[in-house]
N, C-alpha and C positions, 0 to 999 in steps of 0.2 A: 792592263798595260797595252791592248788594243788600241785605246785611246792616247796613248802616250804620256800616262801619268806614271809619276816614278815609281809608286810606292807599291810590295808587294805581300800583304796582309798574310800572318800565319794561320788563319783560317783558308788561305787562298789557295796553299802549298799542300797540293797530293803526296808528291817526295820530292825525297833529293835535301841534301844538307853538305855543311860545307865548315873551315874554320871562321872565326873569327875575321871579319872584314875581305876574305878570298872572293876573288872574282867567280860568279860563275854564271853560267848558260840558266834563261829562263824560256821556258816552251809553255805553250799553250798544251790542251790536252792531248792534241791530235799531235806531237812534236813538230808544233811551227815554231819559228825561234821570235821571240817576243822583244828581247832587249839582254846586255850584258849588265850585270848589278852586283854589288857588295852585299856578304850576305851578313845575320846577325844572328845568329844560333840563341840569344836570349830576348831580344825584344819582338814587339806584336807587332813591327816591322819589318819582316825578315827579310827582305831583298828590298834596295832602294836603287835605283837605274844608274848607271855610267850611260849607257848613248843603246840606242835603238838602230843600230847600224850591224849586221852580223859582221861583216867584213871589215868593222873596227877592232883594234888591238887598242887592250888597255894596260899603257903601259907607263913609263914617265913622260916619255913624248907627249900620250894623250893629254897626261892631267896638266902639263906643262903650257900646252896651249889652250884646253880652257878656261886655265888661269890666265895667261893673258888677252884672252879674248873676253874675259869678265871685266879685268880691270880698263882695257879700251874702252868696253862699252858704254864705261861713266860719261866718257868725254860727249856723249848722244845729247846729255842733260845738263842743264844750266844749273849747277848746284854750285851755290853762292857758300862756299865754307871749305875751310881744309882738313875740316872735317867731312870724311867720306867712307858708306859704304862701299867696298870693292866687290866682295862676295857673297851673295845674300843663298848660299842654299842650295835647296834644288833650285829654284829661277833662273840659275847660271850655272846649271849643270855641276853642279859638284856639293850633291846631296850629304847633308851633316855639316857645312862650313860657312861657318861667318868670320870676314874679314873685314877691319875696319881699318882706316889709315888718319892717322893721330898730327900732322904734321909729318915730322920726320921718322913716322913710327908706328909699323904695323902692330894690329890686335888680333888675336886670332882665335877661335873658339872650334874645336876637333871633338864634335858633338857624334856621333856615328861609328862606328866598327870599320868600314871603308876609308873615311877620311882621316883615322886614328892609324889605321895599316901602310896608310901612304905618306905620312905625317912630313917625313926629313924632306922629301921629292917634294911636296906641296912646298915647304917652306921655302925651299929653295927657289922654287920654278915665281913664287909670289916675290920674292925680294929680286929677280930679275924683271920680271913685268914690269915692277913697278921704279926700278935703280937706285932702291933703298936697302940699309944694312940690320935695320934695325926690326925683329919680330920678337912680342910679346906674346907668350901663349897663357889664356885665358880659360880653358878648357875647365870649369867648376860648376859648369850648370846642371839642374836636377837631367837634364837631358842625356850625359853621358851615365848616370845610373841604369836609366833603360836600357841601355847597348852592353852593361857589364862592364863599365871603364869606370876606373877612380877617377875619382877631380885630380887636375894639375893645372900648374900657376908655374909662373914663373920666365925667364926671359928663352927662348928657343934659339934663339939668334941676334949677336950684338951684345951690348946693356947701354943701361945711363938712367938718368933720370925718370921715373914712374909721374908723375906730378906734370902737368904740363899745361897751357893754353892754346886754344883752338880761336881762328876767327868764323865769325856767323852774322853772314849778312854785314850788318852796320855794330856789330858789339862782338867782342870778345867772352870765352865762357873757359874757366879752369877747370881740372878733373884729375883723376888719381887712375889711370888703367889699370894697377895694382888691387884695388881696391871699390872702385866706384862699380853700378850695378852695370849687369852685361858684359860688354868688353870697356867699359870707364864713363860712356853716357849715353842719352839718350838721341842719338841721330837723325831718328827717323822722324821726329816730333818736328826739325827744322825749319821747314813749310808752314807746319803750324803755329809755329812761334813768331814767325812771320806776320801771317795774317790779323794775329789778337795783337802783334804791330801796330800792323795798319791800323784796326779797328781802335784802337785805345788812339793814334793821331787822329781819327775822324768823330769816334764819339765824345772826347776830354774827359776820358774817367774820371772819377773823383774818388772810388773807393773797390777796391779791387781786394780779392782771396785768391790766392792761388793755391788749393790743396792737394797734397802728395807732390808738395813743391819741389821736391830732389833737390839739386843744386843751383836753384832761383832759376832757370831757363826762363819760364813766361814772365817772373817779375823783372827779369830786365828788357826783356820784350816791349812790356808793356810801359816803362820806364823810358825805354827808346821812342817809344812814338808818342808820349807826354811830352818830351823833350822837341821832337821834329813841332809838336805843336804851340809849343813855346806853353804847354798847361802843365807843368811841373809842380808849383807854387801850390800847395796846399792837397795836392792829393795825398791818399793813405794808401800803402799798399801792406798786406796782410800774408805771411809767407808761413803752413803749415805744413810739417812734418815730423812724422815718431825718430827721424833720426839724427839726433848732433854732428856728430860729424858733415851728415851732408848740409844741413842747416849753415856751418861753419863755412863750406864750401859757398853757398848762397850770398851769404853777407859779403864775402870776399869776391864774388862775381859781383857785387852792387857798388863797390868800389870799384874795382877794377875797372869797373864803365862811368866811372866821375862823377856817381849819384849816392842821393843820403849825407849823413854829415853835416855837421853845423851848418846854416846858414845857407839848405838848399833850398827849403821850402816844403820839403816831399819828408812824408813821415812813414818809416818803414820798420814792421817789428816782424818778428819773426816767434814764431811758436813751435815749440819739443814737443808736441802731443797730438792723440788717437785725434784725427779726422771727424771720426762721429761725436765725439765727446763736444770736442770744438763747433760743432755747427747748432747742438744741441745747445750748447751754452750760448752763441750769440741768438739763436729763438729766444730763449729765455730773457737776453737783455734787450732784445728789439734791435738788434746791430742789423744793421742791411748793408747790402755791396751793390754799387753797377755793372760789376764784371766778377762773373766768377772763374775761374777754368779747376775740371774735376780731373785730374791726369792718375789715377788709381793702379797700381802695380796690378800683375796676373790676376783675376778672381779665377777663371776655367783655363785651367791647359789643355783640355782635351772637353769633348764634346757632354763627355761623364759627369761632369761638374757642372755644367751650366744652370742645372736648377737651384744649385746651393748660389751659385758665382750670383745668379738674376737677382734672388734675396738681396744680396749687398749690393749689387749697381743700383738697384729701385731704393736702398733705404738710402744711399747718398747723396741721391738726386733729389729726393721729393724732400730732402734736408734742404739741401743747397735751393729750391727751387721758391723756399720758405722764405730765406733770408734774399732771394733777389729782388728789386727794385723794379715796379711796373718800368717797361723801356728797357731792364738793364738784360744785359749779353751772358748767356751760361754754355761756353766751350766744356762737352762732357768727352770724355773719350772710354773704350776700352779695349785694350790692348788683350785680348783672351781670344785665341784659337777657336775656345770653343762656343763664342757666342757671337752668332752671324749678325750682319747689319740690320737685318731684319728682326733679330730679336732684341736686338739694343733699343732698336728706334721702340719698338712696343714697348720695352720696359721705360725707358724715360719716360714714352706716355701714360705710363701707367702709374710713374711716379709723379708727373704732373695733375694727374688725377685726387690722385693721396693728398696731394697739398695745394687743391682746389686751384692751380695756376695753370692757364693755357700760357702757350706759347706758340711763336714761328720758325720752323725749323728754318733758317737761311741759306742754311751751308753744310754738307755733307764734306766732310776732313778724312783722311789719310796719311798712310805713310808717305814720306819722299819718294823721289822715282827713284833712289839709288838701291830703294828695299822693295824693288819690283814684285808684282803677282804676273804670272803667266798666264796666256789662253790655257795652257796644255796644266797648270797647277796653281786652280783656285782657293787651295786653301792655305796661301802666300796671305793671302789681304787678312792679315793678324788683327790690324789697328785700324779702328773703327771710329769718326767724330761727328759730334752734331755740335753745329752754332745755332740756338736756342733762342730766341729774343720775345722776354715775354711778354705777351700783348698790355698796351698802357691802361692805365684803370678809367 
């Protein structure tokens, strides 16, 4: 905490203990005073920072203001969607909490023993920030097991509709915040749904995979900028996922943006099933794609796993990397805590290797700025991408 990082490891802790999310005094060994933190009597996190200020009181006032000093900060950033994170975490000081704003309709997730003890104050102090009535709490992630807290769901403040549409960019995207993963979808992919935009209006796909497709985000991306390029007519796009429901969702965002259906030109199927199954199987048919994007839920939450997690990012890649077209585009991402940028990159190259294909990395990817990493807390940069392009034969 010297350094100004939140987080205060139960190996770290000589004494001193405390309830369930209570504030308390953190010292150094020699009693210098470090920072004020919420403690967690059961996770291997046991004190996470409120403020490095001794002469700060933490009190509602506190959390009051830097909940609204999170949600201004958006306004820094040019995020083209009303779809927006407000509070990403520690990054904005208020360790355990993610908030997302849905339209007319906050998401909330009360991940932590401190922001689970402040809970009503929080909600409150965010639906002023923001002069909205409406908060969903979201609270069911493996992340509240750690801390000792059961899942909870359900509306904190307000009700209405769970179901709703978000604008992004140039297209529209529906979602379920009851139901869909996280707080209802993926936000932070934004920017990069963006660019595989652009890229599908500048290269004119013709045959495109989108796997771990959730609820079609980059197939209508990619859809969108087939269209700006007037190259609609004849392209295939390929939409796989193990789950129905989101798949359902997908189809329904591909309407919803005026594409597919009779007489568009554009042929677009969509697939219920395991990711490896399906790549193996078009190996086997000689199916290739110009664009692939690998968008793969958690493999490591924590740095513990990254050897199992590396096994599964290498065998996807060097799948997907089988089926790409000399020249074509392979957007990989992963989204794991615990496997840094630098081991990602070695692993694709190592799954480049497996399936004898070089490539050019072109572009290193990220989350949006609205899911900022800090100087002071680098291990914010969760989500990790490389645009691929592999060299022509």
């Amino acid at each position: 905490m010297q350094r100004r990082h939140p987080w205060v490891f139960e190996s770290a802790i000589a004494r001193g203990g405390a309830d369930s999310g209570e504030t308390v005094r953190v010292e150094s060994h020699d009693g210098a005073f470090l920072a004020w933190a919420a403690f967690s009597p059961i996770s291997k996190i046991r004190a996470r920072a409120w403020s490095f200020v001794e002469t700060q009181r933490i009190d509602a006032a506190f959390l009051a203001s830097v909940c609204e000093r999170a949600v201004r900060a958006r306004g820094l950033f040019d995020l083209q969607s009303d779809g927006v994170r407000l509070v990403h975490g520690e990054a904005d000081g208020l360790p355990g909490l993610i908030v997302d704003r849905y339209g007319d309709t906050l998401v909330a997730q009360f991940l932590s023993a401190g922001v689970e003890r402040w809970k009503d104050v929080i909600a409150d102090a965010l639906l002023k920030a923001t002069g909205l009535a409406k908060l969903y709490e979201r609270s069911d992630a493996s992340g509240r097991e750690r801390e000792g807290l059961k899942p909870v769901t359900g509306w904190l403040r307000g009700e209405g509709a769970t179901e709703m549409t978000i604008r992004e960019h140039d297209w529209k995207l529906s979602l379920d915040i009851a139901t869909g993963h996280k707080t209802g979808f993926y936000l932070d992919q934004r920017d990069s749904r963006q660019r595989f935009a652009e890229l599908a209006k500048h290269r004119r796909f013709r045959r495109v995979l989108n796997c771990f497709c959730y609820t079609g985000g980059f197939t209508v991306a990619a859809l969108a900028g087939l269209k700006a390029a007037d190259a609609l007519d004849g392209a295939e796009l390929v939409s796989v996922d193990s789950s129905q429901p989101a798949l359902n969702f997908a189809r329904a965002n591909i309407a919803l943006n005026g594409f597919g259906g009779e007489g568009s030109g554009v042929k677009t199927e969509f697939l219920d099933a395991n990711v490896n199954t399906v790549l193996r199987e078009f190996i086997d048919q000689g199916r290739t794609f110009d664009a692939i994007v690998l968008d793969p839920p958690k493999f490591a939450p924590t740095a513990a796993h990254a050897e199992r997690a590396a096994r599964a990012y290498k065998d996807i890649n060097r799948l997907a990397l089988k089926i790409l077209e000399p020249g074509g585009v392979l957007l990989t991402f992963s989204c794991s805590g615990g496997i840094s940028a630098d081991l990602f990159h070695k692993i694709v190259a190592s799954a480049g290797l497996d399936a004898n294909v070089d490539g050019y990395i072109s572009e290193r990817l990220g989350a949006a700025p609205d899911h900022p990493m800090t100087i002071e807390f680098p291990e914010g940069e969760y989500l990790k991408g490389l645009v691929v392009v592999r060299k022509p034969a």
